[in-house]
C-alpha positions as a Markdown table, in Angstrom:
| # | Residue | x | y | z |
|---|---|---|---|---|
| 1 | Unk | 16.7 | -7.2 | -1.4 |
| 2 | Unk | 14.8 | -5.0 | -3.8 |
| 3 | Unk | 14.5 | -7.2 | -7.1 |
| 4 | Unk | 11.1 | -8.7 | -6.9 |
| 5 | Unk | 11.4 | -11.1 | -9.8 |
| 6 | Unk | 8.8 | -11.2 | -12.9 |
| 7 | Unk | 8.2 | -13.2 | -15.6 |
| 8 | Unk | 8.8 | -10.3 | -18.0 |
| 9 | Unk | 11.9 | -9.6 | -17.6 |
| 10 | Unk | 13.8 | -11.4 | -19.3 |
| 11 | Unk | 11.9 | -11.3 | -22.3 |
| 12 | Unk | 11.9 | -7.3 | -22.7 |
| 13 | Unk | 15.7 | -6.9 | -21.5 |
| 14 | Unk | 16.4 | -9.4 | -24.7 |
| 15 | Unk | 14.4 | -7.8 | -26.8 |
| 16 | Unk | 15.8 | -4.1 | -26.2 |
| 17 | Unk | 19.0 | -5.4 | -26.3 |
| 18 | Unk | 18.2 | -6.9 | -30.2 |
| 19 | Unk | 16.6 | -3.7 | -31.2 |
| 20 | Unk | 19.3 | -1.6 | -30.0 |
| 21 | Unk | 21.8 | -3.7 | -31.3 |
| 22 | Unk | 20.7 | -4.0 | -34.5 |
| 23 | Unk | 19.3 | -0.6 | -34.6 |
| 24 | Unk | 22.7 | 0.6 | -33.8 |
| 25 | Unk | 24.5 | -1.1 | -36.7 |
| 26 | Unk | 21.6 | 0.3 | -39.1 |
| 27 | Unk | 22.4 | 3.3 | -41.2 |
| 28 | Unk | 19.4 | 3.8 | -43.1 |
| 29 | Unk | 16.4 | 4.8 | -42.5 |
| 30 | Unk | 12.4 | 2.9 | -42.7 |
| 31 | Unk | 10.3 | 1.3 | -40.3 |
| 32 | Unk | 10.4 | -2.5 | -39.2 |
| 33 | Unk | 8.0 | -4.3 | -37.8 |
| 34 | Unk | 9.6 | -7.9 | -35.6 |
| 35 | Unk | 6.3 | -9.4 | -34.4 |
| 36 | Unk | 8.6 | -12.1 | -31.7 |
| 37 | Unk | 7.0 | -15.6 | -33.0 |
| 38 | Unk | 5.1 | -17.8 | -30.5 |
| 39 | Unk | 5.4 | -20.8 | -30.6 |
| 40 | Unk | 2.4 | -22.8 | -33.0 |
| 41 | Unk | 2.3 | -25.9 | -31.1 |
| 42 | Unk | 0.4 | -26.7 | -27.8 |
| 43 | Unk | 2.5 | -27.2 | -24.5 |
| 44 | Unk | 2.4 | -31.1 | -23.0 |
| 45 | Unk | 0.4 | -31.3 | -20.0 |
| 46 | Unk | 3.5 | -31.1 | -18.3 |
| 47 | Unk | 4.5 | -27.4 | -20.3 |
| 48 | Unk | 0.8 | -26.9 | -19.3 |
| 49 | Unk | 1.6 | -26.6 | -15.4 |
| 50 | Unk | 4.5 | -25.2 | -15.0 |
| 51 | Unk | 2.8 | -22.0 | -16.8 |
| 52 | Unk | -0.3 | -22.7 | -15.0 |
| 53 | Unk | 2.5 | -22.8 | -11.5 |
| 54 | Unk | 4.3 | -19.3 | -12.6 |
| 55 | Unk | 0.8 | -17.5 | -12.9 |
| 56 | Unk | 0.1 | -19.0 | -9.7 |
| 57 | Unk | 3.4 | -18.7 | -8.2 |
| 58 | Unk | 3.4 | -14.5 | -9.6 |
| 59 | Unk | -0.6 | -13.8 | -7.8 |
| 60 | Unk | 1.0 | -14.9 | -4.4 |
| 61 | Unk | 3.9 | -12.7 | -5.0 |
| 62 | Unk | 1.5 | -10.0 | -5.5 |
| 63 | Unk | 0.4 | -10.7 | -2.0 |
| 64 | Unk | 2.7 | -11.5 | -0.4 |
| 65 | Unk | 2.4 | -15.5 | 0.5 |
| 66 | Unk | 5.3 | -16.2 | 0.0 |
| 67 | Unk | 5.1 | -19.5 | 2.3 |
| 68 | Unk | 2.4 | -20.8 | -0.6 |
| 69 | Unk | 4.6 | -19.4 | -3.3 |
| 70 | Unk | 7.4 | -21.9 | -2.3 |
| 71 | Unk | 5.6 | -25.0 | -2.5 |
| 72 | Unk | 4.4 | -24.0 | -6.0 |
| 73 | Unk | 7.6 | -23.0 | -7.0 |
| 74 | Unk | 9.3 | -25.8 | -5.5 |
| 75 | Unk | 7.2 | -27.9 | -7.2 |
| 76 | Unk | 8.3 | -26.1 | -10.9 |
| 77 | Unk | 11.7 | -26.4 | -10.2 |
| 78 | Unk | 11.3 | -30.3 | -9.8 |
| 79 | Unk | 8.9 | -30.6 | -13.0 |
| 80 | Unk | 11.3 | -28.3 | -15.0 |
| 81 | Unk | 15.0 | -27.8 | -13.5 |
| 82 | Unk | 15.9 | -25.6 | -16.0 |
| 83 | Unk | 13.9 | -22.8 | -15.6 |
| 84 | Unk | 15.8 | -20.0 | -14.4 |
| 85 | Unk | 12.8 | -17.7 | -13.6 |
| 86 | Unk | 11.0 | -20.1 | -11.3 |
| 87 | Unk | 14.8 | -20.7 | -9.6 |
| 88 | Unk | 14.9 | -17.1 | -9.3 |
| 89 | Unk | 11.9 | -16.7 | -7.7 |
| 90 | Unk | 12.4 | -19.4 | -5.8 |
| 91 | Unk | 15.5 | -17.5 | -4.1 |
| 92 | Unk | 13.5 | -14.3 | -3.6 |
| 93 | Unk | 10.7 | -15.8 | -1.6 |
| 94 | Unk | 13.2 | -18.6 | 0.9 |
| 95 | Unk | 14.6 | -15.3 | 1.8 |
| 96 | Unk | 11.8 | -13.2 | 1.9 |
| 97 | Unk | 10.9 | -16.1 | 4.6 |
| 98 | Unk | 14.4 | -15.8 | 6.4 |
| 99 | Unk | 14.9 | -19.2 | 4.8 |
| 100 | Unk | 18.4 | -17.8 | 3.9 |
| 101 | Unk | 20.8 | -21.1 | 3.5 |
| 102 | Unk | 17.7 | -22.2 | 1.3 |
| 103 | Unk | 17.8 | -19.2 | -0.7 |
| 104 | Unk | 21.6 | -19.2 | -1.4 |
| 105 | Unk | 21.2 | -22.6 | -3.2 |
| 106 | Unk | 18.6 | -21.4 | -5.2 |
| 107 | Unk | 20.3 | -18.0 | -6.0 |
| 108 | Unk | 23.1 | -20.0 | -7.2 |
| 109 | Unk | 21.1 | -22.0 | -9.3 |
| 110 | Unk | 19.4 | -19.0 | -10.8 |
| 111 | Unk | 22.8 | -17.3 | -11.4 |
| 112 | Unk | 23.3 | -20.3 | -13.7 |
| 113 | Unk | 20.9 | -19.0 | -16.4 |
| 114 | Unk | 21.7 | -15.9 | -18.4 |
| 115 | Unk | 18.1 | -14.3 | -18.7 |
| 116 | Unk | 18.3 | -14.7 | -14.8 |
| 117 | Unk | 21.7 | -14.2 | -13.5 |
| 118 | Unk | 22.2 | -10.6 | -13.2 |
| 119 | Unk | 20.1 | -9.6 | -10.6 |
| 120 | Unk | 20.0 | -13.6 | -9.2 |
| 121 | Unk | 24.2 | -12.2 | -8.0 |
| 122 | Unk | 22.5 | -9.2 | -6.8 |
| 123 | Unk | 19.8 | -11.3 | -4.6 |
| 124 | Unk | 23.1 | -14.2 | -3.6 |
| 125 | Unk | 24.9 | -11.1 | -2.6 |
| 126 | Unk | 22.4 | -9.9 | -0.2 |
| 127 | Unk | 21.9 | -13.3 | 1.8 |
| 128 | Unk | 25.5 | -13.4 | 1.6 |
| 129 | Unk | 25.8 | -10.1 | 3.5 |
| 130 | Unk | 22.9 | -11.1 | 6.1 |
| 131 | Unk | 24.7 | -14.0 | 7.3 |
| 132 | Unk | 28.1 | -12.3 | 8.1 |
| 133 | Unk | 29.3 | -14.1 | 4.7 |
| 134 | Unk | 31.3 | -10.7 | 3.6 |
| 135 | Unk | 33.9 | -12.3 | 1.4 |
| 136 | Unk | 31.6 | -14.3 | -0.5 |
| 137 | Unk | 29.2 | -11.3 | -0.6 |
| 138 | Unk | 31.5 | -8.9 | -2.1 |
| 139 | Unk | 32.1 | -11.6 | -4.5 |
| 140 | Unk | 29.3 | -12.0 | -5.7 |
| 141 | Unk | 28.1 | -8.4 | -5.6 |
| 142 | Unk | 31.2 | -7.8 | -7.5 |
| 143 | Unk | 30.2 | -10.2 | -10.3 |
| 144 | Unk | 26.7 | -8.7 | -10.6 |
| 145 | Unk | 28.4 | -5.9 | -11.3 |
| 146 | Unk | 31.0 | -7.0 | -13.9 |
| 147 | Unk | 27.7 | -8.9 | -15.4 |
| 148 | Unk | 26.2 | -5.5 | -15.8 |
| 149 | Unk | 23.8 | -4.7 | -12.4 |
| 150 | Unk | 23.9 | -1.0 | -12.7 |
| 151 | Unk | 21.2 | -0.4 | -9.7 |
| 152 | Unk | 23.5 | 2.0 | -7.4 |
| 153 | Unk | 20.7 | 3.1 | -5.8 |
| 154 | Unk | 19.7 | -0.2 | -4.3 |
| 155 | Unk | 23.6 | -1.0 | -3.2 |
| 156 | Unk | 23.4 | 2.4 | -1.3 |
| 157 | Unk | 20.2 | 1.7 | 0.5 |
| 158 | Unk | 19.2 | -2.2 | 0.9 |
| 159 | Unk | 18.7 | -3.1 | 4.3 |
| 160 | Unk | 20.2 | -6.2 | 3.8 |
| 161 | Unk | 23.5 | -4.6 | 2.3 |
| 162 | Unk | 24.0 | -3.0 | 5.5 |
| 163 | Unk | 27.0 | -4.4 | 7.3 |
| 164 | Unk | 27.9 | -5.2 | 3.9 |
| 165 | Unk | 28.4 | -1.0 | 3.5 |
| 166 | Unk | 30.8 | -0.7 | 6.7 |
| 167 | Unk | 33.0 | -3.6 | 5.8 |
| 168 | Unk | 36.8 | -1.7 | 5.1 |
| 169 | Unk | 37.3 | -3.3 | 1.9 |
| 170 | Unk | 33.9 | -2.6 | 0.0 |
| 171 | Unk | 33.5 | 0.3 | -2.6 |
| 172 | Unk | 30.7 | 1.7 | -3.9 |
| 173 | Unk | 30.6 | 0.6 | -7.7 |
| 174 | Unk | 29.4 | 3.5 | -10.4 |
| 175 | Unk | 26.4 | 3.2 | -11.9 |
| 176 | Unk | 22.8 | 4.1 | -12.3 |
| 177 | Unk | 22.5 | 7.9 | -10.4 |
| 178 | Unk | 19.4 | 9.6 | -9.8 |
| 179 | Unk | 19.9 | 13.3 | -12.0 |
| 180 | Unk | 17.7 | 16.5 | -11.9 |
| 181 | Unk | 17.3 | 19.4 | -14.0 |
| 182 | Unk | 15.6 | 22.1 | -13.5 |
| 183 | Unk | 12.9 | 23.3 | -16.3 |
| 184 | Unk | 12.1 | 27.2 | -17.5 |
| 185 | Unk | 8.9 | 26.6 | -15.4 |
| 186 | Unk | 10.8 | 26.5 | -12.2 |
| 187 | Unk | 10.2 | 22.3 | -11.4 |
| 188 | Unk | 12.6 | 19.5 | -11.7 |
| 189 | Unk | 13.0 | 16.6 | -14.5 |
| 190 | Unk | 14.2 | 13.7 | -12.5 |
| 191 | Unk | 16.1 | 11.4 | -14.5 |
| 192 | Unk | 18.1 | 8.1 | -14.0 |
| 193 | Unk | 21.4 | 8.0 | -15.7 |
| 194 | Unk | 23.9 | 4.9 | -16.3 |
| 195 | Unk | 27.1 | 5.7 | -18.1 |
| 196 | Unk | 29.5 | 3.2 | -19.9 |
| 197 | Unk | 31.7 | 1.3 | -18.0 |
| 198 | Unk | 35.0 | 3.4 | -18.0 |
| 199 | Unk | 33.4 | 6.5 | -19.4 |
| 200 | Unk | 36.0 | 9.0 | -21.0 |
| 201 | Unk | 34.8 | 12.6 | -21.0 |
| 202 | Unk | 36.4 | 12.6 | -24.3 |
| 203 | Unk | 35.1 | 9.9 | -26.5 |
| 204 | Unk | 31.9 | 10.2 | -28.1 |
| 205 | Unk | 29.1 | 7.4 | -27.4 |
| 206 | Unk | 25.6 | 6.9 | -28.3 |
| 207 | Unk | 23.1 | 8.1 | -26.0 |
| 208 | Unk | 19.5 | 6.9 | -25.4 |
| 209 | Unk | 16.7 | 8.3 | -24.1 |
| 210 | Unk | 14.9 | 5.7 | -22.5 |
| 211 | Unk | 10.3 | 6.3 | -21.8 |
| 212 | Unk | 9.4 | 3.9 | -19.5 |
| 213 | Unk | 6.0 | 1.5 | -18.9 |
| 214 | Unk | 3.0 | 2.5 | -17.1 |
| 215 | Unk | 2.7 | 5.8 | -15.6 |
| 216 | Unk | 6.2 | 6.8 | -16.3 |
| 217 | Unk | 6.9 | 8.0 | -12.5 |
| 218 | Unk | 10.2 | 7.3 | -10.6 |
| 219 | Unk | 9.3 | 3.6 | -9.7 |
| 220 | Unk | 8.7 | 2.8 | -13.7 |
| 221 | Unk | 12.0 | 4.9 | -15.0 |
| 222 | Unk | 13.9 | 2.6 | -12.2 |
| 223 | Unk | 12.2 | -0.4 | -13.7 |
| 224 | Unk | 13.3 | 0.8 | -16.9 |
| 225 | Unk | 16.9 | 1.6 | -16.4 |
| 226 | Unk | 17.9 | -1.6 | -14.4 |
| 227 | Unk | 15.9 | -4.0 | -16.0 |
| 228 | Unk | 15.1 | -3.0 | -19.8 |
| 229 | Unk | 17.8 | -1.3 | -21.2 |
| 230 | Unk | 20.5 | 0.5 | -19.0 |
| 231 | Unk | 22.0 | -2.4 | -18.1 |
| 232 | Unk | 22.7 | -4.2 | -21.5 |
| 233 | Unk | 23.2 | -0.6 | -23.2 |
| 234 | Unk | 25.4 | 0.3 | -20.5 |
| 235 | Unk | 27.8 | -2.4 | -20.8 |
| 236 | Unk | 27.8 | -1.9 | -25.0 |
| 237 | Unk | 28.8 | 1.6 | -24.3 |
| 238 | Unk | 25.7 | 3.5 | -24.4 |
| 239 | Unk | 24.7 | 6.5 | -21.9 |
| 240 | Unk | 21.5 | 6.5 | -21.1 |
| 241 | Unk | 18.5 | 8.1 | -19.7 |
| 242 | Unk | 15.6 | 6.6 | -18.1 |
| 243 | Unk | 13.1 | 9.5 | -18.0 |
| 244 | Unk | 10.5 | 9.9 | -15.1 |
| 245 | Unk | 7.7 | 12.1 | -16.6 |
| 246 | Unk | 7.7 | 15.8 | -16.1 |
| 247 | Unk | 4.6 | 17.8 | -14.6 |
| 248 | Unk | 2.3 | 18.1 | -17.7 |
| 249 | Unk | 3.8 | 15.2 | -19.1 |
| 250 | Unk | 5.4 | 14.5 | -22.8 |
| 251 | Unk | 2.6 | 14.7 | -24.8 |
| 252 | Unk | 1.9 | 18.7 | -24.0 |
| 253 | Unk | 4.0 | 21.4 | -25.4 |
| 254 | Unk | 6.0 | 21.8 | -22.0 |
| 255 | Unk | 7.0 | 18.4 | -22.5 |
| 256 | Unk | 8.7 | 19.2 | -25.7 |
| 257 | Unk | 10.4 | 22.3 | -23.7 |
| 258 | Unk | 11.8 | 20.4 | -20.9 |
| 259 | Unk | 12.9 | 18.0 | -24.3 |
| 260 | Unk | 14.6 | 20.6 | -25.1 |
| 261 | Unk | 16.5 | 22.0 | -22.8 |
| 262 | Unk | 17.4 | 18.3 | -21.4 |
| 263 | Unk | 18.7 | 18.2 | -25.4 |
| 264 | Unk | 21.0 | 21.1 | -25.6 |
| 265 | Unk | 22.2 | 19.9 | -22.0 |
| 266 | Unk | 23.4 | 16.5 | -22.9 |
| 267 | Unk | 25.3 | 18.0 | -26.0 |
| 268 | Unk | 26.9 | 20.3 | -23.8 |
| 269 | Unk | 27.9 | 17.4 | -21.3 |
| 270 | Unk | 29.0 | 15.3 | -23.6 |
| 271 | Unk | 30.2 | 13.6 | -27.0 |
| 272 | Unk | 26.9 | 12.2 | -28.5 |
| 273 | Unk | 27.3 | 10.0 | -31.7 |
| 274 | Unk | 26.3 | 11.5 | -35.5 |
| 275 | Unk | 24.8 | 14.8 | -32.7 |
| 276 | Unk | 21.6 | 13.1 | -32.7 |
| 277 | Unk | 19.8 | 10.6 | -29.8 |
| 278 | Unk | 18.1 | 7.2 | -29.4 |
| 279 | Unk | 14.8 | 7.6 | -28.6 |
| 280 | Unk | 13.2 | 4.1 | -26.6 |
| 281 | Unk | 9.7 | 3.8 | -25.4 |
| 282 | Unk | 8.0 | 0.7 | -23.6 |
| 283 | Unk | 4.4 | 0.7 | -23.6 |
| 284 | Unk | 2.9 | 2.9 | -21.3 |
| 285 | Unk | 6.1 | 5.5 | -22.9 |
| 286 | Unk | 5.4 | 4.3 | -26.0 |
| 287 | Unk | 3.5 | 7.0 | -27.1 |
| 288 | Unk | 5.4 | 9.5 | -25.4 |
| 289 | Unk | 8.7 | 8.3 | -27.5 |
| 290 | Unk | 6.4 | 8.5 | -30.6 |
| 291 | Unk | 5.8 | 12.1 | -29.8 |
| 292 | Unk | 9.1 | 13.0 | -29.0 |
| 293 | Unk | 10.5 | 11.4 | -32.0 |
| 294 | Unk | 8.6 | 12.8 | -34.5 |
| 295 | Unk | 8.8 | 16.3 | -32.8 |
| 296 | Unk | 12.8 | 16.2 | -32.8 |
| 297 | Unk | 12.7 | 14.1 | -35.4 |
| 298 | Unk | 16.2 | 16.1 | -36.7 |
| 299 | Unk | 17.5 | 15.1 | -33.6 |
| 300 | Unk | 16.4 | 11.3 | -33.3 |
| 301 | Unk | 18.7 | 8.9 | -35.6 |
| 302 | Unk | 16.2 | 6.2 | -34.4 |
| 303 | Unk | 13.4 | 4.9 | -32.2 |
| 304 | Unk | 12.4 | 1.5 | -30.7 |
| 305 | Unk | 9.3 | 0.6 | -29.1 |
| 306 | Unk | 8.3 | -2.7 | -27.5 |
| 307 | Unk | 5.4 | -2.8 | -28.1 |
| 308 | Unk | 4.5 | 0.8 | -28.7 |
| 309 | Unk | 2.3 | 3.3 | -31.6 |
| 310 | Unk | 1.3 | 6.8 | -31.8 |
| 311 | Unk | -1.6 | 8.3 | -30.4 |
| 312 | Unk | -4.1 | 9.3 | -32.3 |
| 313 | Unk | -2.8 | 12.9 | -32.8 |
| 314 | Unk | 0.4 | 11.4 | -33.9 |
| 315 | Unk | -0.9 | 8.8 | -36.1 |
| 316 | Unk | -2.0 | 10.9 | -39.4 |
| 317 | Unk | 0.6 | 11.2 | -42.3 |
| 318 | Unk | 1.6 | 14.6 | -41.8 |
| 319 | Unk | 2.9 | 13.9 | -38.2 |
| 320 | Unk | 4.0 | 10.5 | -39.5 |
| 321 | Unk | 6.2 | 11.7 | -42.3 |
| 322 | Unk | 8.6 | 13.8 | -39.8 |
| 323 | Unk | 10.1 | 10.2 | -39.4 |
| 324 | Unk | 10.9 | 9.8 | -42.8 |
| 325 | Unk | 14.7 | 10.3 | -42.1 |
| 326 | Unk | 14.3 | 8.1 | -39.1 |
| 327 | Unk | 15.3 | 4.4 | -38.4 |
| 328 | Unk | 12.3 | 3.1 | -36.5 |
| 329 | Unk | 11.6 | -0.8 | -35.0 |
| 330 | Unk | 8.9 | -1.5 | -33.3 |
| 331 | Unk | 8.5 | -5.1 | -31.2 |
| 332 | Unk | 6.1 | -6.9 | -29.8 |
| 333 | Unk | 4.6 | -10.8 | -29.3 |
| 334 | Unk | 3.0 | -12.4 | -32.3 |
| 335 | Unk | -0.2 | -13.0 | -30.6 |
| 336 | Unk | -0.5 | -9.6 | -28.9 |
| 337 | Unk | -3.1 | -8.5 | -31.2 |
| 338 | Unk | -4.4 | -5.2 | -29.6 |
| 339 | Unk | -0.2 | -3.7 | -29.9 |
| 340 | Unk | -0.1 | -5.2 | -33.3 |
| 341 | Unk | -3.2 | -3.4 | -34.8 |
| 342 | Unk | -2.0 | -0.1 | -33.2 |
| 343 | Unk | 1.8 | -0.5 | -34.5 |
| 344 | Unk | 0.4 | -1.3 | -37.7 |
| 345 | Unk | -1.5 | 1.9 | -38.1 |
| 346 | Unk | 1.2 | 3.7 | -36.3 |
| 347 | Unk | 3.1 | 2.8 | -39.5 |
């Protein structure tokens, strides 16, 4: 069971999916600017804990307690029922415990709640398969599936999936596959990929190029593509690309010819909408989308960032003004107000 659960999840994976959306169904260009309210009033004492319980419940995650993490979370579940992320992470640490028939109810409970249930089938299906439970595993792995779980790469290699792997009647589903190309300077761009469901050679989709958070490296474009926006985009009938950062980086001018190339690739591969790309960054990629974007800016119908701005060398009004043609939407919360003052003079 690789899906250790995090508050931010949810949150992020809605958000993409309302910016690409609505991005998609946009033919003009501008900028936009969707600060996500927060909410004005103060939480009850009660509110007060169970946030107070999920920060709590997340630092033993980080270390591993999971014993401690339990009765916390235990606790939330009582005070607030339906919250799907502390039933989720309830599930993760019973079984992380070998508490399995325990972490089956809570699974199930977490499957319950749409922010949660995608990877919550994923987690049911694995303590499914450890118990010898192979019908109701391939069940449920099957509905994690159909509910858009893209993560191939976990399928093939979770421990707990096993047996699950021999069993006659399973089949590998498609979905996310780790690509390479190789660049001009003789290394590889690494890539994660997740077609449409029932992709057809011969009808033309969208295709998004996907920056992930943080340092951009395989673990972060993984992040990206199975929990931000491969799955969502996927199942709208998007390709996309979840991009772990070349040597040099993006912001270099080797990053913009590895762009390149990986450009004129994917037309060659395949039907890509109006001939031009999405272009997504989330925070730590933010500023590599940014520079990407405005660099191939005749090749970008639009970008989304949550949150992300330029860096300094892109934010001046010469760099700026490549985007004129461009749809761009930039998210992020209402009372992150370090990302706000950076998107603002980003635009």
């Amino acid at each position: 069971m690789n899906h250790i659960p995090s508050k931010l999840t949810d949150v992020r994976a809605l958000a993409f999916v309302i910016a690409l959306v609505g991005i998609g169904l946009a033919a003009n260009s501008g900028w936009e600017l969707m600060a996500i309210p927060q909410d004005d009033n103060r939480p009850t004492p009660a509110e007060a804990r169970v946030i107070d319980d999920l920060d709590a419940a997340e630092d033993l995650f980080n270390e591993q307690k999971w014993t401690e993490a339990i009765t916390i979370l235990t606790r939330v579940t009582k005070d607030d029922p339906d919250n799907g992320t502390a039933w989720f992470q309830l599930g993760y640490a019973l079984h992380m415990t070998d508490q399995i028939d325990e972490a089956i109810k809570a699974d199930t409970k977490a499957a319950e709640f749409p922010g949660t249930r995608i990877l919550a089938l994923y987690n049911l299906a694995c303590a499914y398969a450890t118990q010898g439970q192979t019908t109701d595993a391939l069940r449920t792995l099957n509905q994690a599936y159909a509910a858009g779980y893209a993560d191939t790469q976990s399928i093939q290699n979770d421990s707990d999936l096993k047996d699950l792997r021999a069993a006659p009647n399973f089949k590998m589903p498609e979905g996310m596959t780790l690509e390479e190309m190789k660049t001009d300077e003789g290394s590889q761009l690494q890539y994660y990929l997740i077609l449409p469901r029932g992709f057809d050679a011969a009808k033309t989709y969208p295709v998004l190029l996907g920056f992930p958070p943080g340092s951009q490296r395989r673990s972060a474009a993984e992040t990206g593509a199975s929990m931000f926006w491969g799955e969502q985009a996927a199942q709208r009938g998007w390709i996309v690309l979840s991009l772990i950062v070349p040597d040099g980086g993006w912001l270099r001018a080797s990053g913009n010819a590895v762009m390149t190339k990986l450009m004129k690739q994917l037309e060659a591969q395949y039907n890509i909408e109006g001939g031009k790309f999405y272009v997504a960054g989330c925070s730590g990629g933010g500023a590599s989308s940014f520079r990407i974007a405005i660099d191939f800016a005749d090749w970008v119908h639009a970008l989304v960032g949550l949150p992300a701005n330029a860096e300094s060398y892109d934010a001046d009004e010469d760099r700026l003004s490549k985007l004129v043609k461009v749809r761009v939407r930039l998210l992020c919360g209402g009372d992150d107000r370090g990302w706000l003052m950076g998107i603002r003079m980003s635009g």
